[in-house]
C-alpha positions as CSV (number, residue, x, y, z in Angstrom):
1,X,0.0,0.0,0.0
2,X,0.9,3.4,-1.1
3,X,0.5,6.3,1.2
4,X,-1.2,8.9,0.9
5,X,-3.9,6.7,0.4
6,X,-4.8,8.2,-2.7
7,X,-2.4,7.0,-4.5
8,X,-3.1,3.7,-4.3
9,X,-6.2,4.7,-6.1
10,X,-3.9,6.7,-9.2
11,X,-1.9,3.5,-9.9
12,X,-5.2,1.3,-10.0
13,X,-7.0,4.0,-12.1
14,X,-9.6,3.9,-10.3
15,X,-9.0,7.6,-8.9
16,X,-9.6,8.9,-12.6
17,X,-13.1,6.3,-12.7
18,X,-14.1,8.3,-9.4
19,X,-13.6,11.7,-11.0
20,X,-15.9,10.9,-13.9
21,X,-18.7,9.6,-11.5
22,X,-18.1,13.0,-9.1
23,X,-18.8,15.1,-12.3
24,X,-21.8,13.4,-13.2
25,X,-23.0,14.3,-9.9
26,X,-23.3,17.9,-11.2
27,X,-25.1,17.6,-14.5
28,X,-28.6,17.0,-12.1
29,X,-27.0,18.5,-8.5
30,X,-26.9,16.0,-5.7
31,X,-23.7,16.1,-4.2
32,X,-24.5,17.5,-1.0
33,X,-28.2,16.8,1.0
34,X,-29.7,19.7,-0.4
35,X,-30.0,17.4,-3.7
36,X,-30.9,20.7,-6.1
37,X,-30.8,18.8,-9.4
38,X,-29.8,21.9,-11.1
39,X,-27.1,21.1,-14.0
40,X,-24.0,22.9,-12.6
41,X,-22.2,21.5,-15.9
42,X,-23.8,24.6,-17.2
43,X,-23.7,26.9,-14.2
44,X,-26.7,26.6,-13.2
45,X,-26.7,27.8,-9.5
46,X,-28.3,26.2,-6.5
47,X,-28.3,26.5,-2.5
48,X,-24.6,27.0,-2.8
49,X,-24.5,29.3,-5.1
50,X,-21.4,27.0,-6.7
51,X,-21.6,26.2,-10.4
52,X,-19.1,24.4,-12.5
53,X,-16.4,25.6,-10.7
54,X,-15.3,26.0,-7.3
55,X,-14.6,29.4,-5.8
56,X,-11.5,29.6,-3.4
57,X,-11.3,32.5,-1.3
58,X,-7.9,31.7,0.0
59,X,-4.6,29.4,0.5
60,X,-2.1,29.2,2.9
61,X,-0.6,27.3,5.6
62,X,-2.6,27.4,8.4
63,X,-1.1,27.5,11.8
64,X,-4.5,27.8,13.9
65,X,-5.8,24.2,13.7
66,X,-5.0,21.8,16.2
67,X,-1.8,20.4,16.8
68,X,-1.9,16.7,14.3
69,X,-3.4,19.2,11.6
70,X,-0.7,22.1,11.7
71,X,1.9,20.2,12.9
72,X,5.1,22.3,12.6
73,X,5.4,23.4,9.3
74,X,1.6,24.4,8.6
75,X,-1.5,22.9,7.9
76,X,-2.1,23.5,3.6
77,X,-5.8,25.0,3.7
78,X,-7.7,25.5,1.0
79,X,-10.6,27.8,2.2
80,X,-13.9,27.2,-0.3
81,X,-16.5,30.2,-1.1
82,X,-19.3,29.4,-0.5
83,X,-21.5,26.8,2.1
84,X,-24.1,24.4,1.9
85,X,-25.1,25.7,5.1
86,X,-26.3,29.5,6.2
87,X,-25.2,29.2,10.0
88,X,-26.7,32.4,11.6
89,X,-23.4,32.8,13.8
90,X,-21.1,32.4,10.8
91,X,-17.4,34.3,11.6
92,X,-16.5,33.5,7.9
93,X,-19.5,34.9,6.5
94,X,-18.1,36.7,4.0
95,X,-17.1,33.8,2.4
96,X,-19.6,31.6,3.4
97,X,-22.2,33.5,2.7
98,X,-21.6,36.2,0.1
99,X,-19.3,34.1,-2.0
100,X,-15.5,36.4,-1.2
101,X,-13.5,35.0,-3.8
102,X,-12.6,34.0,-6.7
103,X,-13.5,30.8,-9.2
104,X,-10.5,28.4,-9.6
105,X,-10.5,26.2,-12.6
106,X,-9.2,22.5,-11.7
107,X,-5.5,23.5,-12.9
108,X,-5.7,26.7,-10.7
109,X,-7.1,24.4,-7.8
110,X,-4.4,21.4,-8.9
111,X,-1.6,24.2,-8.8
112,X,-2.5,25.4,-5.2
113,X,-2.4,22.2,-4.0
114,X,1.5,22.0,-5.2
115,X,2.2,25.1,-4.3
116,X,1.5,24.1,-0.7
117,X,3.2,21.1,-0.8
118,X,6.2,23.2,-1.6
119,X,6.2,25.3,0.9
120,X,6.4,22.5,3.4
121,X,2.6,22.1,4.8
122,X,1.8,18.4,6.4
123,X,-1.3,17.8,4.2
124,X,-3.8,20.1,2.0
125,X,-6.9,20.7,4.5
126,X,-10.0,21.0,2.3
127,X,-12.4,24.1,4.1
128,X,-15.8,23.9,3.1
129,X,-15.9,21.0,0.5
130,X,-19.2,19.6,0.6
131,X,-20.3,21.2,-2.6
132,X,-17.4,21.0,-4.6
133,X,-16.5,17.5,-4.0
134,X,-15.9,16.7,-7.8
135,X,-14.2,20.2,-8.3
136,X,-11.7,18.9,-5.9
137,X,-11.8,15.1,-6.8
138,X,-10.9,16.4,-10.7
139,X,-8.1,18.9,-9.4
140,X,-6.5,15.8,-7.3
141,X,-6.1,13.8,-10.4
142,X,-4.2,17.1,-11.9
143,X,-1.9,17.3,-8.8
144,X,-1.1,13.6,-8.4
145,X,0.2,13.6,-11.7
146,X,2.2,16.6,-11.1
147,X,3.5,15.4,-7.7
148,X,1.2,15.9,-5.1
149,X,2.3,13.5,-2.3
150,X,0.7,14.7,1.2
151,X,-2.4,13.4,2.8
152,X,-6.0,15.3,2.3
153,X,-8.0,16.7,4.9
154,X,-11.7,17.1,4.2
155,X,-12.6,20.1,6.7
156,X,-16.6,19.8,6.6
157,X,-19.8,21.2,8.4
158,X,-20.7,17.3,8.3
159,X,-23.7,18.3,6.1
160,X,-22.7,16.1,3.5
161,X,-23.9,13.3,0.8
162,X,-23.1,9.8,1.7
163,X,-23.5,9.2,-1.9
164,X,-20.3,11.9,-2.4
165,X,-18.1,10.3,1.2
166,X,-18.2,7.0,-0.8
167,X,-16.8,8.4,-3.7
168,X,-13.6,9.5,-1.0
169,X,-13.3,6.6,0.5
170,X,-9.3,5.8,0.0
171,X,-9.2,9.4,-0.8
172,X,-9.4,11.0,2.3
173,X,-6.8,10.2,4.7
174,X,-8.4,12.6,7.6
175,X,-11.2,13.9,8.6
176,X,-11.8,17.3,10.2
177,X,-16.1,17.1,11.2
178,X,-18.1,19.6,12.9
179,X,-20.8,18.2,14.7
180,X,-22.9,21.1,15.4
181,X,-26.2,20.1,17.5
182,X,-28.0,17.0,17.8
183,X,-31.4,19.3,17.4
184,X,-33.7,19.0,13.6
185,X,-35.5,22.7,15.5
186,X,-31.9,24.0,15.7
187,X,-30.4,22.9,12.8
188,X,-33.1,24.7,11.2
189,X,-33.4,27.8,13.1
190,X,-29.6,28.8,13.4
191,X,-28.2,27.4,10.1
192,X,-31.2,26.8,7.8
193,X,-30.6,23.4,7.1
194,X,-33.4,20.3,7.0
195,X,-32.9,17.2,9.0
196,X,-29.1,18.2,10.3
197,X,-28.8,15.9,12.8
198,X,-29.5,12.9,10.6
199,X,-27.0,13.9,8.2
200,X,-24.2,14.8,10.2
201,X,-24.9,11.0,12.0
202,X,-25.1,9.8,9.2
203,X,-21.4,11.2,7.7
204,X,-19.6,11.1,11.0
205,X,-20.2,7.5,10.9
206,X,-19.2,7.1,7.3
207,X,-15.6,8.8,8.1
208,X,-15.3,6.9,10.6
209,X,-15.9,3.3,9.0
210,X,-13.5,5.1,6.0
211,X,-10.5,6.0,8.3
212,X,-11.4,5.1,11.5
213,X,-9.6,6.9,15.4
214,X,-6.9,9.4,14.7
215,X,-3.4,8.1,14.2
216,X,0.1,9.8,14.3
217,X,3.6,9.5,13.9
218,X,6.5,9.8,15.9
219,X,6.2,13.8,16.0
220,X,2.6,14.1,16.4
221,X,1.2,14.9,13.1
222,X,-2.1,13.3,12.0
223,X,-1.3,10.6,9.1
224,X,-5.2,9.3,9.4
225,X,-8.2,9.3,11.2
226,X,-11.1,11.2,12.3
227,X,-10.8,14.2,14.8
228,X,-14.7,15.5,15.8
229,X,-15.3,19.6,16.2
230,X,-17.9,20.7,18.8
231,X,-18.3,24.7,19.5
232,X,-20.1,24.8,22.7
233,X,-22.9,27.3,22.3
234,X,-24.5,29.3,24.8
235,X,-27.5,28.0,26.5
236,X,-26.7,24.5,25.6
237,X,-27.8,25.0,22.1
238,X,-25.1,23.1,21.0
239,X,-26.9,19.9,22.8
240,X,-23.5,18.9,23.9
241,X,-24.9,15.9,26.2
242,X,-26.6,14.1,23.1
243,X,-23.3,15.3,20.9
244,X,-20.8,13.6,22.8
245,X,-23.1,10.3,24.0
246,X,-23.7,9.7,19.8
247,X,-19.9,10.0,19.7
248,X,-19.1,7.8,22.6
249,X,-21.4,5.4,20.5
250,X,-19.2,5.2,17.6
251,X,-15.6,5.0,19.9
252,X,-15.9,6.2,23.5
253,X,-11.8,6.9,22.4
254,X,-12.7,9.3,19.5
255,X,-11.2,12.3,19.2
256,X,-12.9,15.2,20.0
257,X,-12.1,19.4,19.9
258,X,-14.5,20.7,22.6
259,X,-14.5,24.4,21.4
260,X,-14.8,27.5,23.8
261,X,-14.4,30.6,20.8
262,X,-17.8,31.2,20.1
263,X,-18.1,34.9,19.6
264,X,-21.6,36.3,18.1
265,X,-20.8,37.2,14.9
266,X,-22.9,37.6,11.8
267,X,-26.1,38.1,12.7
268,X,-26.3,36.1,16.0
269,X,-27.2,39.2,18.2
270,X,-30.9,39.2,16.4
271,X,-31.3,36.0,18.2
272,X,-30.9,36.7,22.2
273,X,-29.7,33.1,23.1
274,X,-26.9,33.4,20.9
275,X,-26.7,37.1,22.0
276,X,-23.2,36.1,24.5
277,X,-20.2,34.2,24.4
278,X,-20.0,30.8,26.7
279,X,-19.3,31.1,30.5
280,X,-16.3,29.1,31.9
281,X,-19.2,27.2,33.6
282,X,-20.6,26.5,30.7
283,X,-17.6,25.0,29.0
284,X,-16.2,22.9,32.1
285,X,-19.9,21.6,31.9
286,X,-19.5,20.6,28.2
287,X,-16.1,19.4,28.7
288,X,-17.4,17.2,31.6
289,X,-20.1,15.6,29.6
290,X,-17.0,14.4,26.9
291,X,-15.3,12.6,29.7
292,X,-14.2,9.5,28.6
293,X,-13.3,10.6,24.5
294,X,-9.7,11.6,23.7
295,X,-9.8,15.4,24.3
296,X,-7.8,17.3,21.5
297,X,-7.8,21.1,22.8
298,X,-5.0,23.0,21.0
């Protein structure tokens, strides 16, 4: 076996199989759960606003993530335009939601990839790739055959297809997952999404039969695995008791990010729940309710 995992995939041509059957996803949309079944061959637009090619706001190596994703030389992030979700207390929402950026052919996208490679980053972090999952799957194919040699991570909302996970499966070496709130009202209400919980289940447990716990080398660094994202709300809206007994479900050793940085950005101060940042109290409370799961807080 060839690692990254990915390249198995090249040698066998199957990656280049995969491509094709991404980017028939788009001629009738249904690569994320929104399932628009507009033709974004043609640029027709739909929920994400993302038509035949993806729009990249920026690239660079990122040295905010936590420590197996950054590392020492930089995490290679890739942040997408665009969402396929409209999460009221957004703090990247002029990217998420108003589209900052600019469209990247899958050369352009191929050519980021290898220019982060270059400048020493651990792995290329995908942020935001829900909806351009054959944008990126066709730009891979580009960069492999240029040189493209370090590990993907697929940064995601966990709103995502199963139908477009599958096609990643020995892609993805890592996965980066929010999981949000175990609440259909809230998933609604605060990032105007249908049926969130059942989705996110849903994905989180596909990464995790694709790559399984987090695993490292000798320095620390992430080489595979799943790491799980929880920003504790205010007022318990993130549902942090249901969040981490689902994950204990899965592995009671998964690891977890329990999150304290909520700020109310966007427009979170029209909604007075969301109106504050979390007490201490509140996050000792949410880390207490993760006891048991391999606690990743850097």
């Amino acid at each position: 076996m060839r690692y990254p995992s990915y390249l198995n995939l090249y040698e066998s041509g199957e990656l280049r199989e995969r491509v094709e059957k991404a980017k028939e996803m788009l001629l009738s949309c249904r690569v994320c759960p929104h399932n628009c079944e507009v033709n974004r061959l043609e640029n027709e637009l739909g929920y994400c606003k993302t038509g035949r090619y993806a729009v990249v706001s920026s690239y660079f190596p990122h040295r905010g993530e936590e420590f197996p994703i950054r590392g020492y030389r930089g995490s290679g992030t890739i942040f997408f335009s665009y969402c396929n979700m409209r999460c009221v207390y957004c703090q990247n929402y002029e990217i998420s939601h108003f589209g900052e950026g600019r469209e990247a052919k899958p050369e352009e996208l191929a050519d980021m990839m290898l220019e982060l490679q270059d400048m020493g980053c651990h792995n290329i972090n995908l942020v935001s790739p829900s909806h351009v999952v054959p944008q990126i799957l066709e730009a891979l194919l580009i960069a492999v055959e240029k040189g493209l040699r370090i590990p993907l991570v697929y940064n995601t909302s966990s709103f995502d297809s199963l139908e477009s996970l599958k096609l990643l499966d020995g892609i993805v070496d890592i996965y980066l997952a929010d999981l949000k709130y175990l609440s259909r009202e809230f998933g609604r209400k605060y990032s105007k999404v249908k049926d969130y919980p059942k989705h996110a289940k849903e994905a989180i447990r596909e990464f995790y039969r694709q790559v399984r716990n987090l695993k490292t080398d000798e320095r620390g660094i992430a080489v595979s695995g799943l790491i799980v994202r929880h920003l504790v709300l205010p007022n318990d809206i993130s549902t942090t008791k249901e969040v981490m007994d689902f994950l204990r479900s899965i592995d009671p050793e998964l690891a977890v990010n329990v999150m304290d940085q909520y700020f109310p950005f966007y427009r979170a101060k029209e909604y007075p729940e969301l109106a504050r940042r979390v007490s201490r109290e509140e996050y000792e409370r949410a880390l207490e309710k993760a006891h048991g799961l391999t606690l990743i807080n850097d």
